[in-house]
C-alpha positions in Angstrom: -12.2 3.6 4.8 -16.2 3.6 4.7 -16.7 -0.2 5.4 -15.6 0.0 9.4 -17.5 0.9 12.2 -19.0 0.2 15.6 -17.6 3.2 17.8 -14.3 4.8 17.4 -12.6 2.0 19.6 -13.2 -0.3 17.1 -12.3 1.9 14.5 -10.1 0.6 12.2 -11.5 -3.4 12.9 -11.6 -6.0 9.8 -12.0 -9.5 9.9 -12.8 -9.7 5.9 -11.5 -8.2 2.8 -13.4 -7.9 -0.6 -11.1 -7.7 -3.4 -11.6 -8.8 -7.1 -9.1 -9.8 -9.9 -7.9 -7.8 -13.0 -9.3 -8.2 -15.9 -7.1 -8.0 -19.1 -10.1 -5.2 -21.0 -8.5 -2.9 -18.0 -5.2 -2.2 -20.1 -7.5 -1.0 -23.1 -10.9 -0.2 -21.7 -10.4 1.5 -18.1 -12.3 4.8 -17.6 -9.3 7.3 -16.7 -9.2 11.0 -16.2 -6.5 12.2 -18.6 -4.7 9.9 -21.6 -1.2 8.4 -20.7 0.4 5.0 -21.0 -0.6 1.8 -21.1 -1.3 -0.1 -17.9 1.7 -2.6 -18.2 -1.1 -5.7 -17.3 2.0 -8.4 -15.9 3.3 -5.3 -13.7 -0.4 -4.6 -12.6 -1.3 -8.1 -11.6 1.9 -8.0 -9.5 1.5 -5.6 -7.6 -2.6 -6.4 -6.6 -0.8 -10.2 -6.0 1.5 -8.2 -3.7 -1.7 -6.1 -2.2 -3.6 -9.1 -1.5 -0.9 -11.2 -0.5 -0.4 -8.4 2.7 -4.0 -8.5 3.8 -4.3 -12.2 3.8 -1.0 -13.4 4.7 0.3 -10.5 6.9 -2.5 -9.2 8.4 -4.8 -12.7 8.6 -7.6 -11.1 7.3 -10.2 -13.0 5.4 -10.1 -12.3 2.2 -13.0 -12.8 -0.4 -11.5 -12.4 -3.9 -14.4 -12.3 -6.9 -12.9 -13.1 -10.0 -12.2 -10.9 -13.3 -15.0 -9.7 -15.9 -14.1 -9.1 -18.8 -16.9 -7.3 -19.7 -16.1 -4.4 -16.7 -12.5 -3.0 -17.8 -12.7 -1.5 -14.4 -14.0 -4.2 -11.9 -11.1 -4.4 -9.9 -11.8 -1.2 -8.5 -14.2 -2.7 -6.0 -14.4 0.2 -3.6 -16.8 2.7 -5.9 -20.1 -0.2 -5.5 -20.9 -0.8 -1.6 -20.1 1.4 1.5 -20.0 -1.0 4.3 -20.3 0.6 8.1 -21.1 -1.9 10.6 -23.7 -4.5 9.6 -24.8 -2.5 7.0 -23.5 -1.9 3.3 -25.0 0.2 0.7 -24.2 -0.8 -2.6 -24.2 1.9 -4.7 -24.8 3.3 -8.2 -21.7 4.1 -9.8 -21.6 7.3 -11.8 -20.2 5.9 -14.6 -22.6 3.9 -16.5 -20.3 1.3 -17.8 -19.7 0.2 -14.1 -22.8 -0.1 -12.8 -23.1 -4.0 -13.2 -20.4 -4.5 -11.1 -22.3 -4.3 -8.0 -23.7 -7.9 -9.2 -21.6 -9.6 -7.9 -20.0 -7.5 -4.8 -23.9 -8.1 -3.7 -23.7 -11.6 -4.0 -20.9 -12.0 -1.5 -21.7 -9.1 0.6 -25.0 -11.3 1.4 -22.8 -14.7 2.0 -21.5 -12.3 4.8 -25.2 -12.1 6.2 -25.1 -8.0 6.2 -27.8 -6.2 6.1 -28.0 -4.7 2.1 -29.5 -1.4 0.9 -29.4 -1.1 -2.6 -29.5 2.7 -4.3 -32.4 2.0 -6.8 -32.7 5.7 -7.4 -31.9 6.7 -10.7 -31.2 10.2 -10.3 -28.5 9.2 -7.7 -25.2 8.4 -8.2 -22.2 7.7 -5.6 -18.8 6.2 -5.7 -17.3 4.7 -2.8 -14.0 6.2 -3.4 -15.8 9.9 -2.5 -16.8 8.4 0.6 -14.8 8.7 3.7 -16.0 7.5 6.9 -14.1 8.7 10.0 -15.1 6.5 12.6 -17.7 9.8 13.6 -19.3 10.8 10.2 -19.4 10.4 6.6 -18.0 13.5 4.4 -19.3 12.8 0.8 -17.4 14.3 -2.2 -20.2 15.8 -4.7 -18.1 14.8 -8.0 -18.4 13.6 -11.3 -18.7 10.6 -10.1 -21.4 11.4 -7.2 -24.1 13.8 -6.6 -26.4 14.9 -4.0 -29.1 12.6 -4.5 -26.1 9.6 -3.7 -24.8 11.7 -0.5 -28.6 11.9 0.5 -29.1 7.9 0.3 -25.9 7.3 2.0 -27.4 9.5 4.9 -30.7 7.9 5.0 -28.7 4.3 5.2 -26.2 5.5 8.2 -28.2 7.6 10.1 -26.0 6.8 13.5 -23.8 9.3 11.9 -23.8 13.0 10.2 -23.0 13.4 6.9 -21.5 16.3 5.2 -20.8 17.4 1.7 -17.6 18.4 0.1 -17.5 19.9 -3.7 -15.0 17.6 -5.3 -13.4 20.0 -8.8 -10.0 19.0 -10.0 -9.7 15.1 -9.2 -11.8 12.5 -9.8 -13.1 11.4 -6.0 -12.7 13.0 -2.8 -10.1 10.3 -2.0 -8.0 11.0 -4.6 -6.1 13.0 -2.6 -7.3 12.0 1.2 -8.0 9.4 3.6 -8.1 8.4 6.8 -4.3 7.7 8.6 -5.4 6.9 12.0 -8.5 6.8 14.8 -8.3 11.0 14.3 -6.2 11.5 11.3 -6.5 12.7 8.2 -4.2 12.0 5.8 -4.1 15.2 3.2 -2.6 16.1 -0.4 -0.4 19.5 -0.3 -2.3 20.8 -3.7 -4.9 23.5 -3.6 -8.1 21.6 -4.3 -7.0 19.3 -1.2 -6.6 22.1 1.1 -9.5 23.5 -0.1 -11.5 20.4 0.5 -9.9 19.9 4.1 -10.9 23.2 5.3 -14.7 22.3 3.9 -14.7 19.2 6.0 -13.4 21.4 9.1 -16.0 23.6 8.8 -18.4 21.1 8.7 -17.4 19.0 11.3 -18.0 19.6 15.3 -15.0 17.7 15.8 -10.9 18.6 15.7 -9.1 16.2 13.5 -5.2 16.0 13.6 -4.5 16.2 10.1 -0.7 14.4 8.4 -0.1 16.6 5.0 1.7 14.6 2.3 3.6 16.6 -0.6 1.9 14.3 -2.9 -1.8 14.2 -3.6 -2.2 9.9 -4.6 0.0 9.5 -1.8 -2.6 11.0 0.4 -4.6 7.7 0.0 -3.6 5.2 2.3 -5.3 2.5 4.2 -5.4 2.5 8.2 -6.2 -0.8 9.7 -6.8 -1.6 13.4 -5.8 -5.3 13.8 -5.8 -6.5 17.4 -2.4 -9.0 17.1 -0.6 -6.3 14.8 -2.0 -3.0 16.5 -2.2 0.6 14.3 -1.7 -0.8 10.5 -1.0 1.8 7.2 -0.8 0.4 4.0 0.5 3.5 2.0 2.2 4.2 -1.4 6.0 2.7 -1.8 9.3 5.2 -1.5 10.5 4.5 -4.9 6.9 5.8 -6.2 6.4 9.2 -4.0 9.8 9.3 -1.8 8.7 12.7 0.0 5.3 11.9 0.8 6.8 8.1 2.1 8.9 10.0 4.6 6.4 12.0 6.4 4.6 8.3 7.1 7.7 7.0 8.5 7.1 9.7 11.0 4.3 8.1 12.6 6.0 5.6 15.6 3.1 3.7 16.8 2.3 2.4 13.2 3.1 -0.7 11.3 4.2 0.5 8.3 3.4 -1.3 4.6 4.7 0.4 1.9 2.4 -0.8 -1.1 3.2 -0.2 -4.6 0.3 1.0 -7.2 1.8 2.3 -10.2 -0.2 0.4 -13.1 -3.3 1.1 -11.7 -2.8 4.6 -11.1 -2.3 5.4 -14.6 -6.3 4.6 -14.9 -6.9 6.5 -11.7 -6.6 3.6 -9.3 -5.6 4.1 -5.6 -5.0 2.0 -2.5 -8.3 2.4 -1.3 -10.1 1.1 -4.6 -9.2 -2.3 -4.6 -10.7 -3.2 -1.3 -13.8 -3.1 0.4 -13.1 -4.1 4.2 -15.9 -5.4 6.7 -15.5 -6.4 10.6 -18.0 -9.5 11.5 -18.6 -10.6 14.7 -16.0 -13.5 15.5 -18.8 -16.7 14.9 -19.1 -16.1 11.8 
């Protein structure tokens, strides 16, 4: 959820969406954790149609779709290269070499958007987006593979409205794959013992009581809360038929619209919901 700001009543707020299209090098070339199946490319481009389709045409948001590379296997993941908060987005360096020319372009129309742009030129910093989550009060950073001090310390120079803590990130790849934020004051948390682990961290850290919604499931952990004024409290999160347990303790929560949202080509190269988008909220004359 970094990308949305402006006080914690406006938490939540989007007007625009920055997505980007698969390429077909993803099936092949995709960084991923740990070796497993093919990404079944048809299936995958499915399901992001089905993604998209629900920002734009469900929730009316603007949505700003940069086509495929096939030279960046891993482009669609647009999350990892800018952390928008407010009128302001860093774009990143990712930690992965290969993906560090995809910022290219999520620069190009993060400036059509006329935001202000801080670019980590730093080469001994690194920081995906996916270890960033922004609560609508401060940033908790996940030092990973991925991301290392030097990054968190950027991020903190950039967003200085807001304190930012660090959380050691072991046994996944970012400090969203198995967390996010489920509401104005929620966290949404995986059941494992790394996520625990990482939840108590953040507790510690914080001066501030979250209420905290444990899902059985660690991916399932990453959904997407949206605040849109004609639909209310939105959460995209991960389908029934993908994680059943984890999809019944989000039924639980009334005063949401609930979206079930299926990812489950992408997460065989460590995709989540959060990845694919990059969310900003622009004053309306725009």
């Amino acid at each position: 959820m970094a990308g949305l700001g402006g006080g914690l009543a406006a938490f939540g707020r989007c007007t625009h969406a920055v997505v980007r299209a698969l390429p077909e090098s993803l099936c092949r070339q995709a960084l991923r954790s740990v070796a497993g199946p093919e990404v079944d490319l048809a299936r995958a481009e499915r399901e992001h149609q089905l993604y998209v389709g629900v920002l734009r045409g469900k929730l009316g948001l603007q949505v700003l779709e940069l086509p495929a590379d096939e030279s960046l296997p891993d482009c669609v993941f647009v999350e990892d290269v800018a952390v928008v908060c407010e009128e302001t987005a860093l774009l990143t360096r990712p930690g992965a070499p290969s993906r560090r020319k995809e910022v290219e372009a999520m620069k190009r129309v993060l400036e059509s958007l006329n935001l202000n742009i801080v670019e980590m030129v730093d080469e001994n910093a690194t920081l995906d987006g996916g270890d960033v989550l922004f609560t609508g009060r401060e940033f908790f950073v996940g030092l990973s593979k991925r991301t290392n001090q030097r990054g968190a310390e950027i991020l903190a120079d950039t967003f200085k409205d807001y304190a930012v803590s660090t959380v050691p990130v072991h046994d996944s790849l970012h400090l969203k794959s198995f967390c996010s934020m489920a509401g104005p004051n929620l966290i949404a948390i995986g059941s494992s013992e790394a996520a625990q682990k990482a939840l108590k961290t953040m507790q510690q850290m914080s001066d501030h009581r979250y209420d905290k919604l444990t899902v059985p499931d660690d991916a399932a952990a990453n959904c997407i809360y949206l605040n849109i004024p004609s639909k209310g409290h939105v959460l995209l999160h991960r389908a029934p038929e993908e994680y059943p347990e984890s999809a019944k303790v989000f039924e639980k929560l009334k005063d949401h619209m609930l979206i079930p949202i299926a990812n489950t080509e992408l997460e065989k190269v460590d995709g989540s919901l959060t990845c694919c988008s990059v969310f900003i909220n622009k004053a309306s004359e725009l």
